[in-house]
N, C-alpha and C positions, 0 to 999 in steps of 0.2 A: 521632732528633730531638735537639737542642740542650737539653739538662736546665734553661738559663735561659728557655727559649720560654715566653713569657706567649701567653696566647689569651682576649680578647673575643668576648663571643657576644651576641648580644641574641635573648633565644628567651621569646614572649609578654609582651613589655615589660618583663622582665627583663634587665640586663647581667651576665655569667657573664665573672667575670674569674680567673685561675689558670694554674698551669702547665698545659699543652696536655692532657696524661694525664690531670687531676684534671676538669680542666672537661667532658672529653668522658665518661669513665667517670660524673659527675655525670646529664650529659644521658641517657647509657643508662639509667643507672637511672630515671630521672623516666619512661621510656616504659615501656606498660603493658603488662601479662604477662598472653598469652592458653593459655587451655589447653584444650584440645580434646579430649573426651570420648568412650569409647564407653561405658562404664559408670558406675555409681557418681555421680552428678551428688546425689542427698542424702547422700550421706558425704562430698563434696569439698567441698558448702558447710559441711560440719559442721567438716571441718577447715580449712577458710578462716578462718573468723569466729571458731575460738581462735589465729586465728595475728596475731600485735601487729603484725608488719611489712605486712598486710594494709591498706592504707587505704582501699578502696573496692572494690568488687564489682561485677559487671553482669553477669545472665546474658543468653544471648545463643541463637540458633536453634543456631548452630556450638559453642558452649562457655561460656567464663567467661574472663570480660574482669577482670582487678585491676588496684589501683595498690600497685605491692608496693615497699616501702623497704626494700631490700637488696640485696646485690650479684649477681655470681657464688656463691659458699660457700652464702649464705642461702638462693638460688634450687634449687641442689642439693640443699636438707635439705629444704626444701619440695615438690620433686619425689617424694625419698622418702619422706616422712610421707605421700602420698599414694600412693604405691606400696604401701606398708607397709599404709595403710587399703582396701586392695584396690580402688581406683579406677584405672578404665579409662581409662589416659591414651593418647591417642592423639598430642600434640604440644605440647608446651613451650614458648612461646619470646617472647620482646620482641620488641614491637610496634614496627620499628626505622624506617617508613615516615618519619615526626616528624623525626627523628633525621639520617638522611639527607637528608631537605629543607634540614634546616639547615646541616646542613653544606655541601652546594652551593650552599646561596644564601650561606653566607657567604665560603664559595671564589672566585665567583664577582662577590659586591660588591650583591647584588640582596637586597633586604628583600621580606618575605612581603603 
């Protein structure tokens, strides 16, 4: 990509204005980090709810839904301080459903 390419987004009445890389790694991160359980589900909230980059919580039938402010790097330490607290992780990963909508509706020229 062109290192000058600016990219407008408009994602929930916001305008997301920045270089292409900054603006879309922004949007990844704003989606929410599901992790999916087989064990350990009171030691995962125990370690959820000291961790700062944690901003919201939801337990769920399938696992544990967060809004977690940080990257890649952050998301890896998080993985393993749960590893480490013996929790039975079964899958990791941003909720990238969001994410890709936007980005085809803005590809595309179509508002949500």
């Amino acid at each position: 990509t062109c290192p000058h390419a600016q990219l407008f987004m408009k994602i929930d009445d916001a305008i997301m204005q920045g270089k292409m890389e900054k603006v879309l790694e922004d949007i990844k991160k704003s989606q929410p980090l599901f992790i999916q359980l087989v064990s350990g589900q009171d030691k995962a909230l125990e370690i959820l709810k000291k961790e700062d980059r944690v901003k919201k919580l939801s337990i769920l039938d399938t696992g544990i839904l967060i809004q977690f402010d940080g990257g890649e790097q952050e998301e890896a330490m998080l993985l393993r301080d749960l590893i480490q607290g013996s929790v039975g992780v079964l899958s990791f990963s941003r909720d990238n459903t969001y994410f890709e909508k936007s980005v085809l509706n803005m590809i595309s020229g179509q508002e949500e």
